[in-house]
C-alpha positions, -999 to +999 in steps of 0.1 A: -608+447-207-608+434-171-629+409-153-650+437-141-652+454-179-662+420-191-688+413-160-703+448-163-708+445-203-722+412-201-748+426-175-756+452-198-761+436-230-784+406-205-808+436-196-807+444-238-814+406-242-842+409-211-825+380-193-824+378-157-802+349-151-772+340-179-757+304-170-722+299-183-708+260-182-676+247-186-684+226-217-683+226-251-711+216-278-703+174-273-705+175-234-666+172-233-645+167-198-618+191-213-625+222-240-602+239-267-596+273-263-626+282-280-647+270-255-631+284-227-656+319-222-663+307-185-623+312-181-630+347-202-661+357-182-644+350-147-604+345-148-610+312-131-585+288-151-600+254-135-617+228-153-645+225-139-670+249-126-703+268-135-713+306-136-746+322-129-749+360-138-776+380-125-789+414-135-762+430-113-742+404-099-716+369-109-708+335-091-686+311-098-694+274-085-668+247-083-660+220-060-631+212-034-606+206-056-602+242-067-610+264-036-581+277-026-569+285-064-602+299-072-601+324-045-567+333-054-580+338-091-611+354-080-593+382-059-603+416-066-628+409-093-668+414-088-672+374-088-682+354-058-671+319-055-695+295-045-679+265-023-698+232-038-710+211-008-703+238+017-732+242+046-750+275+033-738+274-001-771+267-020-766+245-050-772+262-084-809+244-091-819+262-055-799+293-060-818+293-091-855+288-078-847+315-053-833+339-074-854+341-104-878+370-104-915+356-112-917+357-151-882+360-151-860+344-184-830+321-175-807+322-206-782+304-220-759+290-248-781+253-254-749+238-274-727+242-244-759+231-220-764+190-219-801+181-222-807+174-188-792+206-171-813+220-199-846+207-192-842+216-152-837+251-162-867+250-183-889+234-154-875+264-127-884+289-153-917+274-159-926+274-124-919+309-117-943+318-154-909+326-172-892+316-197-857+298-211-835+318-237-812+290-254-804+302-287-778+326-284-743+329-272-748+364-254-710+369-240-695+362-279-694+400-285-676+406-254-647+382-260-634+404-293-602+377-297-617+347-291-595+315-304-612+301-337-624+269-334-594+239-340-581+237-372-559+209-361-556+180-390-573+150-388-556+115-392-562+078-398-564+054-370-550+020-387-557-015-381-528-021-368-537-003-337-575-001-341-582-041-350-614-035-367-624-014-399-652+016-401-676-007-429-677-036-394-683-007-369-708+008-389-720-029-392-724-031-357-743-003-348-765-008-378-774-043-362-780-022-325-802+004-342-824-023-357-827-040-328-840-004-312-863+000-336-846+028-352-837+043-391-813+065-382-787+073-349-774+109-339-738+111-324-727+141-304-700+125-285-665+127-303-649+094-285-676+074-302-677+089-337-638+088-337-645+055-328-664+042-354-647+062-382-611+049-368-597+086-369-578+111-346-570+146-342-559+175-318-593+192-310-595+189-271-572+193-249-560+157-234-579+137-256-568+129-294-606+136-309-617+155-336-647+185-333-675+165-351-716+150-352-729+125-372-759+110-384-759+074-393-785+062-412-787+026-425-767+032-455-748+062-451-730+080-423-735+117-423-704+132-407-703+172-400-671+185-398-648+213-412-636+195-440-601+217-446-594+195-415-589+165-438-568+154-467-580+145-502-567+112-491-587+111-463-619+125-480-618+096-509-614+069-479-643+079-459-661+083-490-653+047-497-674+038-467-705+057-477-694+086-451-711+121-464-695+152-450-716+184-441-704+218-425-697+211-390-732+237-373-754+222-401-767+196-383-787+217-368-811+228-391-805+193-411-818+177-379-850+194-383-859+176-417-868+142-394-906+145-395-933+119-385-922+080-400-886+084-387-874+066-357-840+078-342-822+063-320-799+088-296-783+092-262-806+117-239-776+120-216-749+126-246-772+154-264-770+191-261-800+207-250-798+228-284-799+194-302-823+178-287-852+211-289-843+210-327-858+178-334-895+174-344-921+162-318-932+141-349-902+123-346-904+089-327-871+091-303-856+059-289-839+074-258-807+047-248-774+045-242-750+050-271-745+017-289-706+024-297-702+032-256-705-009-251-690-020-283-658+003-279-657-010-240-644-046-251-619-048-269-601-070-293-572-085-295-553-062-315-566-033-293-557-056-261-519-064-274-517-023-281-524-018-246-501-047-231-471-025-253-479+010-241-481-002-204-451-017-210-439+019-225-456+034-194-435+012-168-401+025-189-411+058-181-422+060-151-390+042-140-361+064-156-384+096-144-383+079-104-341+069-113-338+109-122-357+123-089-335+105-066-307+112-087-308+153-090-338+160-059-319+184-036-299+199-063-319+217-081-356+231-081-378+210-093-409+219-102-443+194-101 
């Protein structure tokens, strides 16, 4: 099916769904710069490969917004398919919050995917709908029947970080961030961000593209640390040592319905600009919500010394590299083609 095929039967099963805008980010459920194939349904929904943009279906048409950076190859990919591309910052290209306010029918229902929406993008689309008497749709992932062979989510292994390149162990992280969320007020902590839980749990893998993270949330509490995970990802090994450290694994989309046991008594402490909109609308108005910045985001920030003599070595590794690759430009440009 081509991008028209795919355009036309997503407008048809929005009309079934009686949605009169679909938003579609780039972005996966943890707000990541960079998504794994199974994230990628703007790419399906458009043919636009970059990594960054936004599109906006209405009942009968699609737009694609990104900024300068990809212009000239989004045209190019573009060409020939029913999708308009929007030029961010251009004079007379609306951005999407006013394209929005003006193209929402009164009562109309803006819908989307709330995992792959962050919190505040969320709560904007909520306020436009609201003011025009309509409605938000956020609990379903309407173009998943269109995309038939959609890449599974990452089954990549995960692995230990040691401390001979991490310099501090999981029990004194969790230490840490214990000692912040006390400090907050707080009984428990919600993580949605993979840098920080791999982070605290010193581990790796090859989940998103660029980064060495592993597809994850967690809930720490102040004597466990609830991680939610697909657990063939890891070893027996690796299950009996983050079982030493009071870590609890759960299926990786269970936190959402777990999240909803937080009633009235329970103080959480969690990021409002790190947290799905999908996430965030599953947690009890009962619950008393301390809204700052991610503890770990500060604590990973300075680093010690084993972390500091780590980085000293791969600059070092960095400076190799980049010299043989400038000795073999000037050495073979001219006779042969050489690509960027």
């Amino acid at each position: 099916m081509d991008i028209t095929g795919r355009v036309q039967r997503l407008h048809g099963i929005m009309r079934q769904n009686r949605a009169d805008i679909y938003i579609v980010p780039t972005a996966d459920f943890h707000q990541s710069e960079y998504v794994g194939e199974h994230f990628k349904m703007r790419e399906f929904l458009t043919g636009f490969t970059g990594s960054a943009g936004t599109a906006v279906f209405t009942a009968d048409e699609a737009y694609l917004w990104t900024d300068g950076r990809y212009f000239i190859q989004a045209a190019k990919e573009l060409e020939g398919t029913p999708v308009r591309l929007m030029k961010m910052g251009k004079p007379g290209v609306p951005d999407i919050e006013h394209f929005l306010r003006d193209r929402l029918p009164e009562g109309g229902v803006i819908a989307f995917d709330g995992r792959c929406v962050s919190l505040g993008d969320g709560k904007l689309y909520e306020q436009i709908a609201a003011e025009k008497g309509g409605a938000i749709s956020c609990g379903k992932d309407l173009a998943a029947d269109i995309w038939e062979d959609r890449p599974a989510l990452s089954k990549e292994p995960v692995w230990e970080l040691g401390l001979q390149y991490a310099g501090e162990d999981r029990a004194s992280k969790l230490g840490r961030i214990r000692e912040a969320m006390k400090g907050a007020g707080a009984d428990c902590h919600i993580l949605t961000t993979l840098d920080d839980i791999c982070w605290t749990l010193n581990i790796r893998g090859n989940d998103i593209e660029f980064f060495p993270l592993v597809l994850s949330y967690a809930i720490i509490t102040m004597d466990r640390m609830h991680l939610y995970i697909d657990e063939t990802k890891l070893s027996d090994e690796m299950k009996e040592v983050l079982a030493a450290d009071d870590v609890v694994l759960h299926p990786y989309n269970d936190i959402y319905e777990d999240i909803k046991a937080y009633g009235e008594g329970d103080c959480l402490l969690l990021d409002p600009v790190r947290v799905n909109y999908a996430m965030y609308s599953n947690i009890s108005d009962k619950v008393r919500k301390v809204e700052e910045r991610n503890p770990e985001i500060l604590f990973k920030s300075v680093k010690n010394p084993v972390e500091i003599e780590n980085m000293r070595k791969a600059q070092i590794k960095d400076s190799v590299a980049h010299v043989r690759f400038m000795k073999w430009l000037k050495e073979n440009v001219g006779k042969s083609r050489i690509t960027e």
